[in-house]
N, C-alpha and C positions, 0 to 999 in steps of 0.2 A: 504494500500500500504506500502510497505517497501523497505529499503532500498537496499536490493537484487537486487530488480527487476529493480528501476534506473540506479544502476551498470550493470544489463542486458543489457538494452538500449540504454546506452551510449555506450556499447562494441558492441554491436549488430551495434547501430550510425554507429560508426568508421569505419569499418571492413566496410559497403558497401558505404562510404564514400572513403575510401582508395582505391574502385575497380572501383569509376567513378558513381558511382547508382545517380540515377537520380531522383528529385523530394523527395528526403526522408522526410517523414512525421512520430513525432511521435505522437500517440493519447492517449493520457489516459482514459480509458476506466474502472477505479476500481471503479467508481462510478453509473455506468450505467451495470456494468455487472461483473457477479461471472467469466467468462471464463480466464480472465488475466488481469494484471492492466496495461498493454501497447502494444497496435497494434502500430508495426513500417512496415510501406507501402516504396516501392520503386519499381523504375521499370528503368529497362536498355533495352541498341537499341538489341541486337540478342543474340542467346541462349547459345554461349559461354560466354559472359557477365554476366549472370544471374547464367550460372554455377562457375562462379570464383566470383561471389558476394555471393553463398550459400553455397560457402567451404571458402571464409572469414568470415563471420559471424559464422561457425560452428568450423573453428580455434581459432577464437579471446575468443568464448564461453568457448570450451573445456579448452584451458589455462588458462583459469581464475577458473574452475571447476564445470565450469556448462554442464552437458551433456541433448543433444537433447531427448523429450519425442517424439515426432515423425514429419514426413517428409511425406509431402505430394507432390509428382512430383516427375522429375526427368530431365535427362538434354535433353529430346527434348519436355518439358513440357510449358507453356507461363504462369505459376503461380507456385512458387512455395508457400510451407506454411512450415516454422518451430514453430515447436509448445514448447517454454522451460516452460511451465507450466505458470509461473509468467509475460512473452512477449511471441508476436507470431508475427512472421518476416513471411510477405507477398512479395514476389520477383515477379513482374510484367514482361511480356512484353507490351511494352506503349498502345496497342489495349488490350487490355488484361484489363487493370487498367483502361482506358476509361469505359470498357466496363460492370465492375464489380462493379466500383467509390465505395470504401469502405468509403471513406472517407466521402460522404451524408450518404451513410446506418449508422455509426456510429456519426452523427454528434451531439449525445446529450456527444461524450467525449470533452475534453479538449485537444486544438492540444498545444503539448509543444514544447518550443525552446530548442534544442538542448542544448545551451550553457549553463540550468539551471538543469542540471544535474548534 
């Protein structure tokens, strides 16, 4: 893990912090898996929400200069997936994240706090 991808996270944090996201969970996952060394999980109440939670997250990135490797959904979609290589930003609707619970499927990562970023 390095120190990019913290910086990812904590901007990625922010940004759907700043939209209202609900539930955000960050997982570190560089230990249990080559795909990324942080799943950050969120989920907001309806589809406007979730689209203005996945263009702050892809604002907050891009300024900082990290651009999106790809985007899975779109805005009448109830998950999305950004994929920055090093994090991968999952944007829920709340049945949705019930209903997928990443957070068991990955539970051999380490959930981190926020604030030790």
């Amino acid at each position: 893990m390095n120190q990019t991808s913290k910086e990812m996270a904590k901007l990625a944090y922010d940004a759907l912090a700043d939209k209202k996201a609900e539930n955000i969970q960050i997982i570190d996952i560089s230990e249990v898996s080559v795909i990324a060394d942080y799943f950050i999980i969120a989920d907001g109440s309806n589809p406007n929400q979730l689209q203005a939670m996945q263009d702050a997250v892809d604002e907050a990135l891009y300024k900082a200069g990290y651009k999106v490797k790809q985007v899975e959904g779109n805005q009448r979609s109830s998950w999305i997936l950004m994929d920055y290589n090093d994090i991968v930003v999952h944007i829920f609707s709340k049945d949705d994240r019930l209903f997928y619970d990443l957070e068991r499927v990955w539970r051999d990562g380490k959930q981190i706090d926020p604030q030790t970023l």
